[in-house]
N, C-alpha and C positions, 0 to 999 in steps of 0.2 A: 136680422144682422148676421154676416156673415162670420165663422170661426176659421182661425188658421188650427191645422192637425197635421201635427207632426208623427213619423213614422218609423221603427227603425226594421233594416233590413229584416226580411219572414215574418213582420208582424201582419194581424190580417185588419183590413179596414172592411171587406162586407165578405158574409156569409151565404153562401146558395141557400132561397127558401127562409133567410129571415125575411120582414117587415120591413117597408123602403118607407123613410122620411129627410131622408137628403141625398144631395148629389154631390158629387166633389168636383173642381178645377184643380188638376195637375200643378201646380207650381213649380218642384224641382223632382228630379227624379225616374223610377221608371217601377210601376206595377205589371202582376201579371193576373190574368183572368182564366179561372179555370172551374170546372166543373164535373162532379161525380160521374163514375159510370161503375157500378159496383163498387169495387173497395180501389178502382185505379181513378189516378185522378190524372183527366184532361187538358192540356193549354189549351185554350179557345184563343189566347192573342194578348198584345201586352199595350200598357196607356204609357204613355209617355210624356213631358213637361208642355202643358198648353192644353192637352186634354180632358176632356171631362169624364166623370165613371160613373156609374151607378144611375144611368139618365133615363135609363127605359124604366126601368121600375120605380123611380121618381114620378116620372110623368104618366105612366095608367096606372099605379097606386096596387101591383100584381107584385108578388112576393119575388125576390133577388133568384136572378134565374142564373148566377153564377157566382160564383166567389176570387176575392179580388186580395191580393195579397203584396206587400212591398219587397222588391226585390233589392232597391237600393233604399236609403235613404230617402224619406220621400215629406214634402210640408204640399199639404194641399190649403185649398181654403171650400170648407164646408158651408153650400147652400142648404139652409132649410127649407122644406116646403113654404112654410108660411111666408117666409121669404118672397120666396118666387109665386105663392098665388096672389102676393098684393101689388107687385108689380105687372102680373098679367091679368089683374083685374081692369090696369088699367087702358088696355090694349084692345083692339076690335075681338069683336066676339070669331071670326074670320081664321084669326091666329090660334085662337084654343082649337080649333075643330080642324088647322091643317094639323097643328100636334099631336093631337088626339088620333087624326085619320093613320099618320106616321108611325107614330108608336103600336098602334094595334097591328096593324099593317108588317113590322120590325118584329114582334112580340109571334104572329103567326109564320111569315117565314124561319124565324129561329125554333118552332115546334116540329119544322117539317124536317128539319137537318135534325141528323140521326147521331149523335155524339160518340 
């Protein structure tokens, strides 16, 4: 079952390097994504209402490779995993392994860019 998760402006919703067991859908508002480099911290780029965050380390289960914070006021509606494995259990085996091929794929070009 999915949760709505409300936000208020600077609060943070995922941490670079924690543990991924859900993804979110943007519902109103606007986050931003960013990421350590010594003690400065990064934009990588910001989600906006419709969008989803936290997707890549949802889907190959590899630790949050950025962190994600509310700029404005933000209501998402939180996927949990299990959520989403019993829905794609019920899908051809075809679809897990283009996801799979995506994500690792998404996960190595993002190792090669130099932050």
């Amino acid at each position: 079952m999915a949760t709505i998760i409300r936000l208020a402006a600077e609060e943070s919703l995922i941490k670079e390097g924690e543990h991924s067991s859900s993804m979110y859908w943007v519902q109103t508002g606007q986050l931003v994504v960013s990421k350590k480099r010594g003690i400065e911290e990064v934009v990588l780029g910001h989600v906006y209402s419709g969008e989803l965050v936290g997707e890549l380390s949802f889907l190959d289960k590899e630790s949050r490779s950025a962190s994600v914070r509310a700029m404005t006021d933000c209501e998402l509606i939180e996927i949990p995993q299990e959520t989403f494995d019993n829905i794609f259990k019920t899908q051809p085996k075809w679809l897990e392994i283009l996801v799979k091929t995506l994500s690792e794929r998404l996960r190595k070009a993002n190792a090669r860019i130099k932050v």
